[in-house]
ROVEX-221371 format. One record per atom (N, C-alpha, C): residue in one letter; x, y, z negated. Coordinates in pm, whole numbers, padded with zeros to 5 digits, always signed. Each point is the difference from the previous one (the first is absolute). Example, Ala and Ser with C-alpha at 12.3 -4.5 7.8 and 13.67 -1.06 7.14 Angstrom:
REM ROVEX-221371
A+01319-00569-00780 A-00089+00119+00000 A+00090+00120+00000 S-00035+00105+00072 S+00082+00119-00006 S-00077+00109-00073 
***
This chain:
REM ROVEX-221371
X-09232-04889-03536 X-00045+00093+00103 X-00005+00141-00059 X+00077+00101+00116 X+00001+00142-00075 X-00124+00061+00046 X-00109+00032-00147 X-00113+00120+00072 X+00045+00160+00004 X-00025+00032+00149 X-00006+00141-00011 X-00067+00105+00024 X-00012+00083-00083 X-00127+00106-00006 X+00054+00149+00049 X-00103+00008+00129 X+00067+00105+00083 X-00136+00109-00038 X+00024+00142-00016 X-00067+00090-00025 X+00066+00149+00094 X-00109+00108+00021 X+00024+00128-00014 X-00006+00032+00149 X-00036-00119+00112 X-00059+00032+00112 X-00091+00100+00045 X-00049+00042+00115 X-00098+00096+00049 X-00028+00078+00090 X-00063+00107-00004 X-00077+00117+00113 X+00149+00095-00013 X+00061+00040+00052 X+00109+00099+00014 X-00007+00080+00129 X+00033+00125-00005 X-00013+00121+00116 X+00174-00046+00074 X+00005+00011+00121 X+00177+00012+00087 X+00082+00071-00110 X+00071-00015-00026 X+00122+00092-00026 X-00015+00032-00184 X-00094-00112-00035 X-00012-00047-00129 X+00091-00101-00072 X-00010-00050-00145 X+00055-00076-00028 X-00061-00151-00086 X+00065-00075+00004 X-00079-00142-00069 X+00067-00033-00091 X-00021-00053-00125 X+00090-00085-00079 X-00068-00123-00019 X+00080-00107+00064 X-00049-00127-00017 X+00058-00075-00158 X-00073-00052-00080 X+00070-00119-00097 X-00021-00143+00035 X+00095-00091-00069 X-00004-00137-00001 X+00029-00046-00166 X-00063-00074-00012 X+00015-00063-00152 X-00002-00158+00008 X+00112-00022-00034 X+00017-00154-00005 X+00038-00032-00110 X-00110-00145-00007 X-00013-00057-00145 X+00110-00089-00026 X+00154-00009+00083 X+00127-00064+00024 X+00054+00077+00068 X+00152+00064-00078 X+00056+00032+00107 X+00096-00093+00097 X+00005+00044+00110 X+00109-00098+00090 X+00079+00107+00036 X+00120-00053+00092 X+00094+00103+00046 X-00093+00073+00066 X-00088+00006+00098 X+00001+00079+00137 X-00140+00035-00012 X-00044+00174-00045 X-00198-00007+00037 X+00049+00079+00129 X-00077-00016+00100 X+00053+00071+00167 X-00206+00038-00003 X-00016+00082+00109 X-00105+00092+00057 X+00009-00038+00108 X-00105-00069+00081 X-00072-00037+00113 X-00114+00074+00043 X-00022+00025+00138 X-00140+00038+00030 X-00014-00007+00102 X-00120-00019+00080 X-00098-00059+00070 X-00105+00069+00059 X+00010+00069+00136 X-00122+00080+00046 X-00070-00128+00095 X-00107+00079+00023 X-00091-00070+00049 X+00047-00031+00152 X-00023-00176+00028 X+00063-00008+00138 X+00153-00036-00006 X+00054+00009-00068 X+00150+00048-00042 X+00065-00109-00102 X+00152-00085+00024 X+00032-00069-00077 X+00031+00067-00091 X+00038-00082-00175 X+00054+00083-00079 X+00114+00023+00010 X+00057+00129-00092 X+00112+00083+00002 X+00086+00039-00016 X+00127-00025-00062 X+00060+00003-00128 X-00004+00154+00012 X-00044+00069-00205 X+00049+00144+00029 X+00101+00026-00113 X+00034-00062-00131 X+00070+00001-00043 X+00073-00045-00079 X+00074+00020-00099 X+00028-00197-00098 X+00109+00108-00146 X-00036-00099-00133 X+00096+00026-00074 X+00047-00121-00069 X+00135+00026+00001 X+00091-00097-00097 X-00018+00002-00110 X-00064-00083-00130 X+00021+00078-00157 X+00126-00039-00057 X+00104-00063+00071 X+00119-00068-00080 X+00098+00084+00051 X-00037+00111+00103 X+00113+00069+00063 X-00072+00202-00014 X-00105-00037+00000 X-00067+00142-00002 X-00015+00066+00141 X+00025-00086+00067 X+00048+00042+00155 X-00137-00002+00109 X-00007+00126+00060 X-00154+00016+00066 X+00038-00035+00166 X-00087-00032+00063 X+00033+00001+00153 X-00175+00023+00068 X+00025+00138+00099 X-00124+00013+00050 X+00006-00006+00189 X-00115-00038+00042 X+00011-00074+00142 X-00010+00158+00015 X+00065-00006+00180 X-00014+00095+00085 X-00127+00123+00011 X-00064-00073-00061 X-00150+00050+00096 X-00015+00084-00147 X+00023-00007-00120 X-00005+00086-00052 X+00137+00070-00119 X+00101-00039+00091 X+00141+00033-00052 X-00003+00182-00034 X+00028+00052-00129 X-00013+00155-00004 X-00118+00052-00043 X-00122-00101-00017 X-00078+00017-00066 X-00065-00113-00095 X+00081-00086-00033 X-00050-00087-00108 X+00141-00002-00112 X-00112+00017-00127 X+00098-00035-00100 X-00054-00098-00110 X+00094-00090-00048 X-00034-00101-00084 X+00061+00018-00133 X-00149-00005-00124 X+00109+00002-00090 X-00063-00142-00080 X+00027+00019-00153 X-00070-00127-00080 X-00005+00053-00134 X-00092-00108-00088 X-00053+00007-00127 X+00083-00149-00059 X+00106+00011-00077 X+00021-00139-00065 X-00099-00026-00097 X-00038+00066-00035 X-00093-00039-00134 X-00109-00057+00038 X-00019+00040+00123 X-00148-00074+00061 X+00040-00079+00133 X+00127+00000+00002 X+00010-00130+00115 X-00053+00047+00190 X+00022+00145-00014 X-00084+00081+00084 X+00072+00049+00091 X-00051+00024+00135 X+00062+00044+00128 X-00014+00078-00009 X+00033+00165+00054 X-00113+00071+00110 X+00063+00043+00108 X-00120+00043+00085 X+00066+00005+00147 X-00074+00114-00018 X+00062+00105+00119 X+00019+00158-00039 X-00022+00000+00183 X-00045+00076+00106 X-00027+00017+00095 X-00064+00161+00055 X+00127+00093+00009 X-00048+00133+00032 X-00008+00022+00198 X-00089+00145-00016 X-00006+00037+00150 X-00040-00156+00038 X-00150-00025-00039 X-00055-00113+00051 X-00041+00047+00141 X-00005-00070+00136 X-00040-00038+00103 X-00163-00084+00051 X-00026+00032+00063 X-00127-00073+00036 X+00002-00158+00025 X+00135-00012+00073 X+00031-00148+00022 X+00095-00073-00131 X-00023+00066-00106 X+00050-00105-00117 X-00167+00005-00114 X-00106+00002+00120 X-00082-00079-00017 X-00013-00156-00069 X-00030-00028-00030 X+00048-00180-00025 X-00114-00042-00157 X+00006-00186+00001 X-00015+00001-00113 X+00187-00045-00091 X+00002+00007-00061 X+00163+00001-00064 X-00013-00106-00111 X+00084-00091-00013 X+00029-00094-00097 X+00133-00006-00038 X+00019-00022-00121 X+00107-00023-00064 X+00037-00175-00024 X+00097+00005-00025 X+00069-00146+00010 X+00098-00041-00082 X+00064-00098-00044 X+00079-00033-00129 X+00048-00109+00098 X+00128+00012-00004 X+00075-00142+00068 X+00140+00005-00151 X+00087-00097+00113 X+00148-00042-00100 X+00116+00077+00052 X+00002+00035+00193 X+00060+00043+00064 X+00006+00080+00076 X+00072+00068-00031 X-00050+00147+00150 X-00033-00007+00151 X-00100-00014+00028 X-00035-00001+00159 X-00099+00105+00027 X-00015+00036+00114 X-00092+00039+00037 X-00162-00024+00079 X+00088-00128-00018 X-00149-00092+00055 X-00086-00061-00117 X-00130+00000+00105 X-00123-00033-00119 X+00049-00143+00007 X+00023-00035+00056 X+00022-00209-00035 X+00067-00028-00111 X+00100+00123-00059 X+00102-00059-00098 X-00041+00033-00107 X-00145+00092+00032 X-00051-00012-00178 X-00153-00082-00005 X-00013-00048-00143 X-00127-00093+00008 X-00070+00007-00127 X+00034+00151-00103 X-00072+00038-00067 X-00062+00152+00124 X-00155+00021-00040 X-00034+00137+00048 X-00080+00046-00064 X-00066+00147-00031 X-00080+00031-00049 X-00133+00036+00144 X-00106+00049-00099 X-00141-00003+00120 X-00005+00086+00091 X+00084+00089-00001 X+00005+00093+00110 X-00058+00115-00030 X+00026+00081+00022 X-00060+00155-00004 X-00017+00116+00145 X-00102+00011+00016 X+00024+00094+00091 X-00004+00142+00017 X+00153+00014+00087 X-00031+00167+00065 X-00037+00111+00066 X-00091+00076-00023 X-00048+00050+00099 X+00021+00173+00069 X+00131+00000+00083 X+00005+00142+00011 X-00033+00042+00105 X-00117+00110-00024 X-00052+00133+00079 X+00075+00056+00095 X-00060+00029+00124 X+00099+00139+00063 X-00097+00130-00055 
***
């Protein structure tokens, strides 16, 4: 089982920025970014390949998310500028084998972190 340790959540003003991490104690092909507002199924928001280096970010925040990584520490991060009020959420990261965008196809997660942006 992959553990993952999600950090760097919080209080942020609109038109601010977040840097999310993930640290997994295994890497697998795929850590992807999920999140979850209240009321609201979860989300896919973004995903990286480590065998290809290859980033893919959902619609809702296409142009303002960037993904990079730490090999040495086995580490995600998720990068999220000109934050919005409705990318509110709590956000989890995820470790699968295969690229999807659905939460079903991964079944490692970390505890979630939440975001909270201001107008």
């Amino acid at each position: 089982q992959v553990q993952l340790v999600e950090s760097g959540g919080g209080l942020v003003q609109a038109g601010g920025s977040l840097r999310l991490s993930c640290a997994a104690s295994i890497r697998t092909f795929i850590m992807a970014w999920f999140r979850q507002a209240p009321g609201k199924e979860r989300e896919f928001v973004a995903s990286f390949d480590w065998n290809t280096d290859s980033t893919y970010c959902a619609s809702s925040v296409k142009g303002r998310c960037t993904i990079s990584k730490d090999n040495s520490k086995d580490t995600v991060y998720l990068q999220i500028n000109s934050l919005e009020p409705e990318d509110t959420a709590v956000y989890y990261c995820a470790a699968g084998w295969r690229t999807s965008t659905f939460a079903r196809d991964f079944r490692s997660w970390g505890q979630g972190i939440q975001v909270t942006v201001s107008s």
